[in-house]
Backbone and ligand atoms as CSV (ligand in chain L), in Angstrom:
chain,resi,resn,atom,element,x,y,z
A,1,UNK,N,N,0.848,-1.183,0.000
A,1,UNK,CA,C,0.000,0.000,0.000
A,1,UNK,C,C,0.887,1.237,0.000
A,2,UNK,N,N,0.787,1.997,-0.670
A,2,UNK,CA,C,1.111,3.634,-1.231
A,2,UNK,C,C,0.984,4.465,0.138
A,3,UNK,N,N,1.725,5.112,0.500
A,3,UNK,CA,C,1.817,5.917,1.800
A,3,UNK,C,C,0.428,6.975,1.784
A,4,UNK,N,N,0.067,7.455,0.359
A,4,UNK,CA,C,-0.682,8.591,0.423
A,4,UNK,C,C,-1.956,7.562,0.920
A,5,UNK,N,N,-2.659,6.059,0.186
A,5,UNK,CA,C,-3.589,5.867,0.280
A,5,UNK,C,C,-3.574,4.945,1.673
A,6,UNK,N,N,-2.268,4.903,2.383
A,6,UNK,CA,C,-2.584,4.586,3.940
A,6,UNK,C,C,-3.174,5.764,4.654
A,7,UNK,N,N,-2.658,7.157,4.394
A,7,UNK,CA,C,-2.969,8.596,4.805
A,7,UNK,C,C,-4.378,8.460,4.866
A,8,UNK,N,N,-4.635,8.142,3.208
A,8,UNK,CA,C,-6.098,8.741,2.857
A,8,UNK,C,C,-6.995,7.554,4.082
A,9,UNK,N,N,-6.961,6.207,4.192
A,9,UNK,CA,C,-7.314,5.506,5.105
A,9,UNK,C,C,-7.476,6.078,6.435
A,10,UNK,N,N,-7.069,6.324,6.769
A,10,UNK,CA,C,-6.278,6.443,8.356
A,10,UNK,C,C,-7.473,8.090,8.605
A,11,UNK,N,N,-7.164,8.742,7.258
A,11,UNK,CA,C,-8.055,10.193,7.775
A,11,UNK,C,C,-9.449,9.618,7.512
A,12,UNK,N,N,-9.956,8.750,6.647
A,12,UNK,CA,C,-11.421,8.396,6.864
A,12,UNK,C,C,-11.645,7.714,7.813
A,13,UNK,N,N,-10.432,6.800,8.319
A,13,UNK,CA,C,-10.883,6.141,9.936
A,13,UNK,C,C,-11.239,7.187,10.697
A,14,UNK,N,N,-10.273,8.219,11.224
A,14,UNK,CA,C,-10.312,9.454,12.072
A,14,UNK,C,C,-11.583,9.797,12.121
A,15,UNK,N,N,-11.961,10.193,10.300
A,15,UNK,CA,C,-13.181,11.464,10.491
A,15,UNK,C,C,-14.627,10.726,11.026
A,16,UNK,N,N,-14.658,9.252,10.653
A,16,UNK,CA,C,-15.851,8.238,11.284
A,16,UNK,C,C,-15.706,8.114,12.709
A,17,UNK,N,N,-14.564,8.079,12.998
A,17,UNK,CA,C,-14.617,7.327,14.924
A,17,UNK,C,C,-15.156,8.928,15.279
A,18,UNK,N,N,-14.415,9.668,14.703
A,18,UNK,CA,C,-14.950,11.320,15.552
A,18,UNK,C,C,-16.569,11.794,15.410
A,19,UNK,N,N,-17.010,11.036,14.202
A,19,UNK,CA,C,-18.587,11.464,14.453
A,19,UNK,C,C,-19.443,10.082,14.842
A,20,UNK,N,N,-18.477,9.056,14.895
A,20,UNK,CA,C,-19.622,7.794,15.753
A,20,UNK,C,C,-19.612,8.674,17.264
A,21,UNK,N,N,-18.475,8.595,17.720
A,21,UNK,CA,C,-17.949,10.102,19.366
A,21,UNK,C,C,-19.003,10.767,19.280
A,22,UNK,N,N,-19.367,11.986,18.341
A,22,UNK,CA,C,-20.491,12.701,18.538
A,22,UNK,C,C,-21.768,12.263,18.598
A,23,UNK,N,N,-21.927,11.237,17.591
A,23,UNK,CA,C,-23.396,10.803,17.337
A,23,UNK,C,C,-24.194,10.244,18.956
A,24,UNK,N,N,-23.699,9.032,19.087
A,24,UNK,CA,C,-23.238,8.403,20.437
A,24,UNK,C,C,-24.241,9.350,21.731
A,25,UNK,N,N,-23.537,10.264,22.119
A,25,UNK,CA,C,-24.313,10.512,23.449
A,25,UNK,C,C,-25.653,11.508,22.766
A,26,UNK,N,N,-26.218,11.540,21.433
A,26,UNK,CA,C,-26.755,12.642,20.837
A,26,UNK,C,C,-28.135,11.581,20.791
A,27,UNK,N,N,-27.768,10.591,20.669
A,27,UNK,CA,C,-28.977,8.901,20.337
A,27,UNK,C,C,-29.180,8.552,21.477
A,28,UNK,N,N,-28.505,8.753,22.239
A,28,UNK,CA,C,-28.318,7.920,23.610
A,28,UNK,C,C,-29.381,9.218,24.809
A,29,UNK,N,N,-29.073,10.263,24.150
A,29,UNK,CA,C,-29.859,11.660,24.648
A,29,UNK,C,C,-31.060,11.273,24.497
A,30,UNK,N,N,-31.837,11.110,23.120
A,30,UNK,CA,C,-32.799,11.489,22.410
A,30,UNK,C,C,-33.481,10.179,23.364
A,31,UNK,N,N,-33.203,8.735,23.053
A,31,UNK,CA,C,-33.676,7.927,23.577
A,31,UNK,C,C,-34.367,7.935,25.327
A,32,UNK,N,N,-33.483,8.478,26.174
A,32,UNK,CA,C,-33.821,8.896,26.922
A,32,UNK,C,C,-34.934,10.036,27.400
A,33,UNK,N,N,-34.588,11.144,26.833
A,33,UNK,CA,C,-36.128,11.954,26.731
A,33,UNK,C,C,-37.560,11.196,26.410
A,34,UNK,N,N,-37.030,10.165,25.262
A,34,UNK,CA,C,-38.743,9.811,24.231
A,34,UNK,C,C,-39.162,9.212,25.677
A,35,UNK,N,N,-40.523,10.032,25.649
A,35,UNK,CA,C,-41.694,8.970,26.862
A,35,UNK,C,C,-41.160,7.991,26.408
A,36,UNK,N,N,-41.875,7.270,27.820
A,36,UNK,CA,C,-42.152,5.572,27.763
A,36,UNK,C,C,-43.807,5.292,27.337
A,37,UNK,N,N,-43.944,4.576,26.993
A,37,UNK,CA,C,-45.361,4.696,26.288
A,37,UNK,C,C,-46.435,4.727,27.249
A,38,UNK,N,N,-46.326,3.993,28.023
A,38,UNK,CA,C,-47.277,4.486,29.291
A,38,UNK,C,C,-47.179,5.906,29.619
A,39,UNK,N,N,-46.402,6.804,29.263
A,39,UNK,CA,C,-46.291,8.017,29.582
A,39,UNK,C,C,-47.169,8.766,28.094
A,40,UNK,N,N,-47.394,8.258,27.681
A,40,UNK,CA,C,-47.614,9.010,26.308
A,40,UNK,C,C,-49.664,9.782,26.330
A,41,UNK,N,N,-49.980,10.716,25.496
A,41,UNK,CA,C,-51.291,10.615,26.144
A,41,UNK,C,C,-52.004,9.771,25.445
A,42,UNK,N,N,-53.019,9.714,25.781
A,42,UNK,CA,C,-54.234,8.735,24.930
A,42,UNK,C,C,-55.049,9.756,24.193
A,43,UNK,N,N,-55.089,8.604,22.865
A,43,UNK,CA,C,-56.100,9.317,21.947
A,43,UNK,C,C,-57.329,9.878,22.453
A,44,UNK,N,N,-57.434,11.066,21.996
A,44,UNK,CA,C,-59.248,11.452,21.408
A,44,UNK,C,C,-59.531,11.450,20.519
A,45,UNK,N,N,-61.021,10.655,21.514
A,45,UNK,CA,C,-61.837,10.273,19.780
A,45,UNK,C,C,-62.254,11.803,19.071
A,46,UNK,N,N,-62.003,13.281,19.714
A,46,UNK,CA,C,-62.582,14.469,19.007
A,46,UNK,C,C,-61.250,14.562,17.869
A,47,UNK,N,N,-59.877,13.926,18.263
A,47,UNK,CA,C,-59.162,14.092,17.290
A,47,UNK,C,C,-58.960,14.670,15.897
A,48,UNK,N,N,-59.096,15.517,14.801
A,48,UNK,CA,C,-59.383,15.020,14.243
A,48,UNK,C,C,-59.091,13.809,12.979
A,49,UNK,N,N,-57.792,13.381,13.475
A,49,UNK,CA,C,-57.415,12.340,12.521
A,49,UNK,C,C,-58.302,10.778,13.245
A,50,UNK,N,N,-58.691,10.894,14.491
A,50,UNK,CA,C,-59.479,10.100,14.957
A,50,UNK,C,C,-61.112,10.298,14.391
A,51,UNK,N,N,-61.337,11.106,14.129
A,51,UNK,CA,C,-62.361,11.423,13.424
A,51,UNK,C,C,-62.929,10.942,12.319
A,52,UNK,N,N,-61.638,11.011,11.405
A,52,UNK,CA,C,-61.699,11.375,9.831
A,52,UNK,C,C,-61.735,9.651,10.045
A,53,UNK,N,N,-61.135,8.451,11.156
A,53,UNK,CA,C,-61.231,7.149,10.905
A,53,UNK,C,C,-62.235,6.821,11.299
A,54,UNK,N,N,-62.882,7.139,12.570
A,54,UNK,CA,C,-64.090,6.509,12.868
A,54,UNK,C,C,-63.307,6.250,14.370
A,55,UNK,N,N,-62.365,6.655,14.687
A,55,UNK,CA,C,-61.733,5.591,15.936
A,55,UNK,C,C,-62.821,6.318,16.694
A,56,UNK,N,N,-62.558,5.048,18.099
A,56,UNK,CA,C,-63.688,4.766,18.997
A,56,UNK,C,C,-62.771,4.277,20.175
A,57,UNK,N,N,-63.178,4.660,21.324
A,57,UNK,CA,C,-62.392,3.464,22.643
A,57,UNK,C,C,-63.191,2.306,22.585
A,58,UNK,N,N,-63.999,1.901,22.382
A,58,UNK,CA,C,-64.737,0.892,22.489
A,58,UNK,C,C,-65.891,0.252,21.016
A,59,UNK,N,N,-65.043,-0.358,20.659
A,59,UNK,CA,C,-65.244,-1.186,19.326
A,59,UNK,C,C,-67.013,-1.400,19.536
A,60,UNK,N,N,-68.149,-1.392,20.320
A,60,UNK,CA,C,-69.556,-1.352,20.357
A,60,UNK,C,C,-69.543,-0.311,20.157
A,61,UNK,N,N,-68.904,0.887,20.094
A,61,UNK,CA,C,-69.731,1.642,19.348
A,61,UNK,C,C,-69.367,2.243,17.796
A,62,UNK,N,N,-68.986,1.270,17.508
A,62,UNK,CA,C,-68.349,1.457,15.918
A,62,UNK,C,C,-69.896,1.947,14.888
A,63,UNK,N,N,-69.855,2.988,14.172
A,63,UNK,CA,C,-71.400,3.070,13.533
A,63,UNK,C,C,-71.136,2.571,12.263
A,64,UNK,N,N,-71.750,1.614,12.312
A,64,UNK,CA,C,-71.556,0.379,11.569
A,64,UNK,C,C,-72.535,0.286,9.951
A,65,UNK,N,N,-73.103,1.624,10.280
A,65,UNK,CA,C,-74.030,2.062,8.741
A,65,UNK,C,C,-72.695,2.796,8.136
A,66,UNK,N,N,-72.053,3.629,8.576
A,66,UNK,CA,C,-70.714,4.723,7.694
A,66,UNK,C,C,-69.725,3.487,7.919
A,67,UNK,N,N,-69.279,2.647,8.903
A,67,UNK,CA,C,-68.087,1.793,8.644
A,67,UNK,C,C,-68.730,0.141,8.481
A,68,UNK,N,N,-69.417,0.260,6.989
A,68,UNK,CA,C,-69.776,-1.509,6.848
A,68,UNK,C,C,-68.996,-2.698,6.766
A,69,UNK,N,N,-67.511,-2.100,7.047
A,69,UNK,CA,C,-66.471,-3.253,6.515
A,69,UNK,C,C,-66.313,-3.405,8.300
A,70,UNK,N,N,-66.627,-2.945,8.809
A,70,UNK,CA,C,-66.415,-3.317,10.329
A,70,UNK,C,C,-67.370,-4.642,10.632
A,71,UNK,N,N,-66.737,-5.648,11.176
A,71,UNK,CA,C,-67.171,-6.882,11.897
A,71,UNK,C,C,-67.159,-7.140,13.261
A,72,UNK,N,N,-67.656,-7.461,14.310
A,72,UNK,CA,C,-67.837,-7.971,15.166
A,72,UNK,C,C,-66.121,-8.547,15.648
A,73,UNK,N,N,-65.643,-8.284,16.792
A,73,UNK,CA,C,-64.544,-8.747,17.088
A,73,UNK,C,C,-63.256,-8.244,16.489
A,74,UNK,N,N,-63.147,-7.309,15.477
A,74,UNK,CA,C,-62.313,-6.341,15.379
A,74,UNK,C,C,-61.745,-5.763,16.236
A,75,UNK,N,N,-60.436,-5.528,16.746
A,75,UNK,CA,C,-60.095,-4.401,18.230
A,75,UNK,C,C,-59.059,-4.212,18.046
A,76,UNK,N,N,-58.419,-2.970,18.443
A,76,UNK,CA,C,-56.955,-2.553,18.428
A,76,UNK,C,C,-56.049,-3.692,18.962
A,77,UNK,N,N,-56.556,-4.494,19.799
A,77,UNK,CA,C,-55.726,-5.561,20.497
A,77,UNK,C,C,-55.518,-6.652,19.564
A,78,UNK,N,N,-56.241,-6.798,18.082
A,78,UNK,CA,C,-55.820,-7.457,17.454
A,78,UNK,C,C,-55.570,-7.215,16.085
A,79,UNK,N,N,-54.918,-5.963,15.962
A,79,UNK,CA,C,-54.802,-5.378,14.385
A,79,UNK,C,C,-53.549,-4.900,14.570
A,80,UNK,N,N,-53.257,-5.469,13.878
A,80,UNK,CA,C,-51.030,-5.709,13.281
A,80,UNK,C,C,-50.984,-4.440,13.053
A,81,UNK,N,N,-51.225,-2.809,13.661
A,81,UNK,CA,C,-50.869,-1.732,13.634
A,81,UNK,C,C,-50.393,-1.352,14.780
A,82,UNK,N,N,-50.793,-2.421,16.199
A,82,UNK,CA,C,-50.463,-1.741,17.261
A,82,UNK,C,C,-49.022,-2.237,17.613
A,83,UNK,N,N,-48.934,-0.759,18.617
A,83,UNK,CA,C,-47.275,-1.367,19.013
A,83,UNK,C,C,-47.380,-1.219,19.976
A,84,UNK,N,N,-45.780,-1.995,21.085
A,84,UNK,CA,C,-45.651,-2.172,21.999
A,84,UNK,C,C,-46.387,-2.845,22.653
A,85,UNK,N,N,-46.661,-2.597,24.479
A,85,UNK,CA,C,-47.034,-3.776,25.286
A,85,UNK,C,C,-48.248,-3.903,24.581
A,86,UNK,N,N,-48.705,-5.521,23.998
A,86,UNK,CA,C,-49.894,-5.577,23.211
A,86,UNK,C,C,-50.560,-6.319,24.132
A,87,UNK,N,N,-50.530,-6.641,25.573
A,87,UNK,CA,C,-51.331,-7.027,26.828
A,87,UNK,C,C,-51.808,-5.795,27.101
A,88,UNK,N,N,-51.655,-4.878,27.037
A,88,UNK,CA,C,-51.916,-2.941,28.212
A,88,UNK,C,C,-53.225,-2.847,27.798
A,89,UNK,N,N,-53.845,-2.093,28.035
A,89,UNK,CA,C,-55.352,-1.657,28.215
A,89,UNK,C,C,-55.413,-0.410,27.208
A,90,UNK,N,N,-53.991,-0.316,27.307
A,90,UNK,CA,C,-54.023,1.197,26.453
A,90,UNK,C,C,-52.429,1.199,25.378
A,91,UNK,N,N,-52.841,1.017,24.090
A,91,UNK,CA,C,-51.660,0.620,23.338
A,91,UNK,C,C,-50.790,2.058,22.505
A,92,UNK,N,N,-49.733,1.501,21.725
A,92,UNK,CA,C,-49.265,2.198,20.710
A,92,UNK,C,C,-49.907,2.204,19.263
A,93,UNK,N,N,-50.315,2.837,18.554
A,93,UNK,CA,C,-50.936,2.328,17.106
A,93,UNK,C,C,-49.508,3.319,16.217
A,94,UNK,N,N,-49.352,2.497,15.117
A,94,UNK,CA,C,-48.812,3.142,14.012
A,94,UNK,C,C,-49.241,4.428,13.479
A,95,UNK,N,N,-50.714,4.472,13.636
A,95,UNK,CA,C,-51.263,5.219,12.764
A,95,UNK,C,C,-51.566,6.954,13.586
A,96,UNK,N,N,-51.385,6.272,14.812
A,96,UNK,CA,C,-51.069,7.423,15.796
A,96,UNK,C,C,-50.167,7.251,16.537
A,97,UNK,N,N,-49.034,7.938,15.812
A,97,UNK,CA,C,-47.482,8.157,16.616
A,97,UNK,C,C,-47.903,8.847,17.568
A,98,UNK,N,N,-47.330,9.099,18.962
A,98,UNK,CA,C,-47.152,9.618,20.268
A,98,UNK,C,C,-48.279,9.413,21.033
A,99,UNK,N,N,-49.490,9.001,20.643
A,99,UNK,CA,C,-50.827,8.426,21.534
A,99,UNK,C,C,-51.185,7.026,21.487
A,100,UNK,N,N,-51.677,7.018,22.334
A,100,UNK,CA,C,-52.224,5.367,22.776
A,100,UNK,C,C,-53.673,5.429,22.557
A,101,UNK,N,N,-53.947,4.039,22.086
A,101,UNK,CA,C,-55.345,3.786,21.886
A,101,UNK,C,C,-55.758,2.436,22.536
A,102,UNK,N,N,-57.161,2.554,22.654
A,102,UNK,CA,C,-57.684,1.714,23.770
A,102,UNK,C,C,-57.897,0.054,23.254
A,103,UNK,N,N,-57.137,-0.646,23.723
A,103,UNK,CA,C,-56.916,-2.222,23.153
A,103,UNK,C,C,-58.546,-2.718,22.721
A,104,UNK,N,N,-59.251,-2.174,23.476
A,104,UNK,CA,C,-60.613,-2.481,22.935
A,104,UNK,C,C,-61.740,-1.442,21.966
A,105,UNK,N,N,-60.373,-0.755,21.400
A,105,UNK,CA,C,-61.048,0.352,20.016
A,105,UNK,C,C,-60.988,-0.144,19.186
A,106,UNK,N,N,-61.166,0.394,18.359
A,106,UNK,CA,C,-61.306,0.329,16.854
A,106,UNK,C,C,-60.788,1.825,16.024
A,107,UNK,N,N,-60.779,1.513,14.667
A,107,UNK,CA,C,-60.461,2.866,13.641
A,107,UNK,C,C,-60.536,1.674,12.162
A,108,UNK,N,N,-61.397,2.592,11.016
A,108,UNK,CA,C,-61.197,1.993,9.832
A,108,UNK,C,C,-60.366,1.335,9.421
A,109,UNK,N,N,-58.390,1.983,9.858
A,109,UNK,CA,C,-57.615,1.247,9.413
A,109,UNK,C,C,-57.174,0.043,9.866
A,110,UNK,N,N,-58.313,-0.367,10.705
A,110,UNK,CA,C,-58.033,-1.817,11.197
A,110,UNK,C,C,-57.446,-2.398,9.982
A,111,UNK,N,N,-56.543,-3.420,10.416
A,111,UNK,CA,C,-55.920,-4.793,9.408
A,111,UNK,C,C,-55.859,-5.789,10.501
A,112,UNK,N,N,-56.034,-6.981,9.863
A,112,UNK,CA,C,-55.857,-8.130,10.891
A,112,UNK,C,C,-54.723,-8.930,10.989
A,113,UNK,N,N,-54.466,-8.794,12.274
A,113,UNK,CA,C,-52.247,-9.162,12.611
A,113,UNK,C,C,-52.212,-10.702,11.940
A,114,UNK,N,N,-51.316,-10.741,11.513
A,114,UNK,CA,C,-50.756,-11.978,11.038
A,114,UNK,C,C,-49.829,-12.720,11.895
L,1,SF4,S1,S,-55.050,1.263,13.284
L,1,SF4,FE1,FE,-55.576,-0.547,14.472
L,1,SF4,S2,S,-54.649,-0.234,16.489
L,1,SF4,FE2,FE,-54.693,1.740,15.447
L,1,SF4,S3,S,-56.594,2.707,16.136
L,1,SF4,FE3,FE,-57.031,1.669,14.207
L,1,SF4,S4,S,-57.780,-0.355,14.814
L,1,SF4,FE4,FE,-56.751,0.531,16.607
């Protein structure tokens, strides 16, 4: 190996270890601030992106004349959108980053978990 392209090596090692160094306590920051999801608030249904779906805390009262694709036994507790603890009473949904929705709601974009 050529002295210049050990150089050139050696300064792209440098300039990476020096911003993994920065990155590092900047991820390690951020992570720490984000609530824990139990900390997070819970949806309203006045929302209005809760609105515009139909979400509901409680899948009986889904109005089932405007949402006909809704079935019986549908619930946030079982639609492959929710995240995190999927035992809690009160979950994570995809579709609403930073709020929790009620394991026994509903919203149009139900899908059924696989
Ligand atoms: S997308 Fe799924 S988990 Fe989220 S509110 Fe709608 S039914 Fe519930």
């Amino acid at each position: 190996m050529k002295q210049a392209e050990h150089d050139q090596g050696r300064r792209r090692f440098l300039r990476l270890a020096g911003i993994s160094v920065a990155v590092v306590p900047v991820a390690g920051a951020a992570l720490r601030s984000a609530p824990a999801a139990a900390d997070q608030p819970r949806l309203s249904e006045d929302d209005p992106t809760a609105q515009a779906l139909g979400y509901v805390h409680d899948a009986a009262d889904v109005d089932s004349d405007r949402y006909p694709r809704f079935e019986e036994g549908q619930l946030c507790s079982n639609c492959n959108l929710i995240t995190g603890d999927k035992d809690a009473e009160w979950v994570g949904c995809g579709i609403f980053p930073g709020k929790l929705v009620n394991a026994n709601g509903w919203c149009s974009a139900w899908v059924p978990k696989r």
